[in-house]
C-alpha positions as CSV (number, residue, x, y, z in Angstrom):
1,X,32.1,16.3,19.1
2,X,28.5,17.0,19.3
3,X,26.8,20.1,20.4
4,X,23.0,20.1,20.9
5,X,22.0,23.5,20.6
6,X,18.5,24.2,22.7
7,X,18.4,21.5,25.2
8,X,15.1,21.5,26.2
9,X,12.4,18.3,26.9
10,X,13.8,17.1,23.2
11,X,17.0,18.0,23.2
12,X,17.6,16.8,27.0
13,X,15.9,13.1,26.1
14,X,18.6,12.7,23.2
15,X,21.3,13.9,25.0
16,X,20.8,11.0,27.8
17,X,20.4,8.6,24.9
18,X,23.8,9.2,23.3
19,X,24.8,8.9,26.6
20,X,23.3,5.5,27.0
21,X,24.7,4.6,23.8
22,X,28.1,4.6,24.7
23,X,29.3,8.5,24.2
24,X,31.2,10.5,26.8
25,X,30.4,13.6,28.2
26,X,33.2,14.7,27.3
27,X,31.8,14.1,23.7
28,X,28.6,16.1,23.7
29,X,27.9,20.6,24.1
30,X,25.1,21.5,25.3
31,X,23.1,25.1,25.2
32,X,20.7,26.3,26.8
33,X,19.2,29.9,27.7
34,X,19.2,29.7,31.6
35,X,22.6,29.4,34.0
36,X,20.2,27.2,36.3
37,X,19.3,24.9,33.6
38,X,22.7,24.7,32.3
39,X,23.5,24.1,36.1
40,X,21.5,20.8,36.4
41,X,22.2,19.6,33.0
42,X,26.4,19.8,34.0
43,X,25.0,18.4,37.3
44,X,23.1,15.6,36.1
45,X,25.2,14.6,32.7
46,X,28.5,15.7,33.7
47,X,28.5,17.9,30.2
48,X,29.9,21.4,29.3
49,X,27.6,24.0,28.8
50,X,28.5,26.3,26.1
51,X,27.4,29.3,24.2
52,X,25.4,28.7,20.5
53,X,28.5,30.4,19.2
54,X,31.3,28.1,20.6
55,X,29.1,24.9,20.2
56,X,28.7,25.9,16.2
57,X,33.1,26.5,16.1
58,X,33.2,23.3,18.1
59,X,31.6,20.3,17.5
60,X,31.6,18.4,14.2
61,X,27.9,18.1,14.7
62,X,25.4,20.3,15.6
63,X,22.0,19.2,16.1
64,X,19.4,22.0,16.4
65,X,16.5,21.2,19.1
66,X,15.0,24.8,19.7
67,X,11.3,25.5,19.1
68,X,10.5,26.4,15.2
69,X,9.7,30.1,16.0
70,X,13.7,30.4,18.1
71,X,14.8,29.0,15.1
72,X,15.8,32.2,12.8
73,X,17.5,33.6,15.4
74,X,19.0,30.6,16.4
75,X,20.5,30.2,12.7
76,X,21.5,34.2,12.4
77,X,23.7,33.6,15.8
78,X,25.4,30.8,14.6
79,X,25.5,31.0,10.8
80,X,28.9,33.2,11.1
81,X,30.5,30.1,13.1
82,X,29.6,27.5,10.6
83,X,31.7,26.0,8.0
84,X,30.7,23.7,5.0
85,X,32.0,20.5,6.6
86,X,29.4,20.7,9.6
87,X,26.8,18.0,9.3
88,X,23.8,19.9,10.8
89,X,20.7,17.8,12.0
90,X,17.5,20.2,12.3
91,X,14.9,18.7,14.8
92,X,12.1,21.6,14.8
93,X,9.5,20.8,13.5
94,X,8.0,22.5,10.5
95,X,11.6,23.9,9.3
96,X,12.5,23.0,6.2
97,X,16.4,21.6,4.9
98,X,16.2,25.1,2.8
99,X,15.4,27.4,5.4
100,X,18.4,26.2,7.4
101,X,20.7,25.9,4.2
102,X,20.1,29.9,3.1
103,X,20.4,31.0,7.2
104,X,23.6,29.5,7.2
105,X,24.5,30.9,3.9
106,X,27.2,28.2,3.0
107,X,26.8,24.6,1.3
108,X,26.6,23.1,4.8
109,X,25.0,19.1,5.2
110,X,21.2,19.5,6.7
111,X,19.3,16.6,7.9
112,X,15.9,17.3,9.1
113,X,14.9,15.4,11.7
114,X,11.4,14.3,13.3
115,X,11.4,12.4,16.7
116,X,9.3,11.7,19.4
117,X,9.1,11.5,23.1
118,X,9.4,7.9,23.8
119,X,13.0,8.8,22.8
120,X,13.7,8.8,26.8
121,X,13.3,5.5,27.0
122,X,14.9,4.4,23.6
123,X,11.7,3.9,21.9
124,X,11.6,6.7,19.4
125,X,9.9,6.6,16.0
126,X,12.4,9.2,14.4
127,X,12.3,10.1,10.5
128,X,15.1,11.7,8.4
129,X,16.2,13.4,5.2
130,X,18.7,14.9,3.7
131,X,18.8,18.7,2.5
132,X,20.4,19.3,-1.1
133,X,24.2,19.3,0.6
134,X,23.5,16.3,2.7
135,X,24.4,13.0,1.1
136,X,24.3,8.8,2.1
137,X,27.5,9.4,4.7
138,X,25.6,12.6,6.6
139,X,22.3,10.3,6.6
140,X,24.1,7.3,8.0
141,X,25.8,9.5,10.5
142,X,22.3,10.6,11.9
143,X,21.1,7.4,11.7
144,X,23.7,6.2,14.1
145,X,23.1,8.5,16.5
146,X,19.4,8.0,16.3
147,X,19.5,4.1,15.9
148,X,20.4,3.7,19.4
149,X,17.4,5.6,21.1
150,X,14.4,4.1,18.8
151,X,13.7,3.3,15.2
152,X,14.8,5.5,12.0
153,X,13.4,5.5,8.8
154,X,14.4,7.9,6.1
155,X,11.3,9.6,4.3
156,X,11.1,12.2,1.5
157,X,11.2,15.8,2.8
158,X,7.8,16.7,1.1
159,X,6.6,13.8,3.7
160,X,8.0,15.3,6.7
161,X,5.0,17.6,7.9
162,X,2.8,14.5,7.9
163,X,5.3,12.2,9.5
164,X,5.3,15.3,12.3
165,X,1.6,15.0,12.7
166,X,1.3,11.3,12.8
167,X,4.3,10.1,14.8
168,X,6.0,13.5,16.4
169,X,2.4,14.3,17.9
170,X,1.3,10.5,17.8
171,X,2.5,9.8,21.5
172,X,-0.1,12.6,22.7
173,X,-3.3,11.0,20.4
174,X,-2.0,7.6,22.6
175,X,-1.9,9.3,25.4
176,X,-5.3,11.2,25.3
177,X,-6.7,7.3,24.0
178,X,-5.6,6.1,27.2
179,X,-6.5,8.9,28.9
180,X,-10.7,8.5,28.2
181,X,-10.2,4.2,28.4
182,X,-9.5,4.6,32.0
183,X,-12.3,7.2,32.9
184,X,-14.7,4.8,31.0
185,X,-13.3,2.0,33.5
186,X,-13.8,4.6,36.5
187,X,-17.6,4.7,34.6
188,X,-17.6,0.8,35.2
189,X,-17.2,1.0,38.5
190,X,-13.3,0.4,38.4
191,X,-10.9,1.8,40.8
192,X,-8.6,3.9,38.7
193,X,-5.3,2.5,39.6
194,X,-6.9,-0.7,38.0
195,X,-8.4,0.5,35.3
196,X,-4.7,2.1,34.2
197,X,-3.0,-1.0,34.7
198,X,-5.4,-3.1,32.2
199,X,-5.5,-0.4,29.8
200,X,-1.5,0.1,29.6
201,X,-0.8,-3.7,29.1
202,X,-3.5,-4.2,26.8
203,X,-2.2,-1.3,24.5
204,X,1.5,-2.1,25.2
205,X,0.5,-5.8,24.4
206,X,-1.5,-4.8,21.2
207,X,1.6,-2.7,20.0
208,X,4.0,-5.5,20.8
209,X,1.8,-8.0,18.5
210,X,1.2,-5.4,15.8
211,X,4.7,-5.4,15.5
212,X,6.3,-8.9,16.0
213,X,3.2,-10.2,14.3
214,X,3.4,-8.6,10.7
215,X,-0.3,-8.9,10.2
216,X,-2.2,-6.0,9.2
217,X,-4.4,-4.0,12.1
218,X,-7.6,-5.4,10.0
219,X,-6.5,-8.8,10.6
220,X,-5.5,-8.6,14.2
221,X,-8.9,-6.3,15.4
222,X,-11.1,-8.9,13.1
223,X,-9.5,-11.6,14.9
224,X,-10.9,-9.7,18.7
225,X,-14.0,-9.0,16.8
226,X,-16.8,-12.2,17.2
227,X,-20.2,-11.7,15.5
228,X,-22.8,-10.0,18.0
229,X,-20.6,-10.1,20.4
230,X,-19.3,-7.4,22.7
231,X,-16.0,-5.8,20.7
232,X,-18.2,-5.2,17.3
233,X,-20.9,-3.6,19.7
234,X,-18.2,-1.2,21.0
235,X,-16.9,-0.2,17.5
236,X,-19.8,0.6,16.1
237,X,-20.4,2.9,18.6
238,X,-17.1,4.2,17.4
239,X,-18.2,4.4,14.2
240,X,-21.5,6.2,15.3
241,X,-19.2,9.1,16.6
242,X,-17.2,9.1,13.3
243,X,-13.9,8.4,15.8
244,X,-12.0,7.5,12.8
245,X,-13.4,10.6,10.4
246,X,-12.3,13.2,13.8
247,X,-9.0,11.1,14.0
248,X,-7.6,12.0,10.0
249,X,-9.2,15.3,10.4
250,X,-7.0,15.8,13.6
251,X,-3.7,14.6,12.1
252,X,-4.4,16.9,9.3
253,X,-5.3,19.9,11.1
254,X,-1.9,18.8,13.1
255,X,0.5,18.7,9.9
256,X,-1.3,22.0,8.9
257,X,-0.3,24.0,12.3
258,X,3.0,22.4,11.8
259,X,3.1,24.4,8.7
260,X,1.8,27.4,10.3
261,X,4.4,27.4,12.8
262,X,7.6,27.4,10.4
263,X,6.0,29.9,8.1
264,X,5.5,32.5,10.8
């Protein structure tokens, strides 16, 4: 049994992954704060709704998807509840293996856990790693429920905050990229219903060969880039407007609010 404590946006996409992987209903908790959101998620999944308390004496696994600052009170609720043999998978970002572990007050299994959005449609970049109770059969565990809904790769803790920065916030950076691409089409004179559909395939294309290709980005934006011709013009204008200086300045000033937010 597992029991998804906090099923908002987050919680929500992984719960319809497992789902699409093959588990029950009958299989998976779910809590929430409102009766009308635990309404249309027993509606829409066919799930039970619980309390935190009878999700953490339930299910063999809890994973815990509230924000970072619900998370004290989150733990506090349910630390009476929870034995050592629950593997619980921590998926707010900022909080530590060890802030879980001395909530919880017992030598329980944490796995900390960074995903991402495109988890809805089982294209999640999703990190992992194991608290000082947590050993290669609780890591594999999460990895199987993860494996199914994107890609996993386990990192060092100390990494974690940056991996939140780069790839738990990375969607929005893609988004925002995307975002400005179109209005410069609109700027072109494009309609923007065309201008979206050449900028998505072009990125999804360029992602796809990044990939499948195994070549570094160098090689593959040197191989677009022609001597005085237009795509060297355009970068350089990039380069004028230090894009790739405000871009590492961004992702650090993103891995240092992620910080902020589990400290206070």
């Amino acid at each position: 049994m597992i029991a998804i404590l906090g099923t908002g946006k987050m919680g929500e996409a992984l719960l319809s992954g497992l789902l699409r992987a093959g588990f029950k209903p009958g299989d998976i908790l779910a809590t929430v704060r409102r009766g009308e959101r635990a309404q249309a998620l027993r509606e829409t999944y066919g799930v039970r709704t619980v309390s935190n308390s009878e999700a953490a004496k339930t299910a063999d696994t809890l994973i815990l998807a509230v924000k970072p600052q619900d998370m004290a009170a989150l733990l506090a609720e349910i630390a009476p509840y929870v034995p050592a043999d629950r593997l619980v998978i921590s998926a707010a970002a900022g909080i530590t293996t060890a802030f879980v572990e001395q909530r919880l007050g017992v030598d329980v299994p944490v796995v900390r856990v960074m995903s991402n959005t495109p988890i809805r449609f089982d294209e999640a970049m999703s990190v992992i790693s194991a608290g000082a109770h947590a050993g290669e059969e609780h890591l594999q565990l999460t990895e199987n429920l993860l494996k199914p809904v994107g890609k996993v790769l386990r990192i060092p803790e100390s990494q974690q905050d940056a991996a939140t920065a780069l790839s738990g916030s990375g969607p929005a950076y893609f988004f925002y990229l995307v975002e400005a691409m179109v209005d410069a089409g609109i700027l072109l004179g494009m309609p923007r219903a065309a201008a979206l559909d050449m900028v998505t395939q072009s990125i999804v294309g360029a992602a796809i060969m990044l990939r499948d290709s195994g070549e570094h980005p160098v090689i593959l934006r040197e191989a677009v880039t022609s001597p005085g011709g237009t795509t060297i013009a355009a970068i350089a204008e990039l380069e004028r407007h230090s894009v790739r200086a405000a871009f590492l300045a961004a992702i650090e000033a993103a891995r240092d609010r992620g910080r902020e937010l589990a400290s206070g």
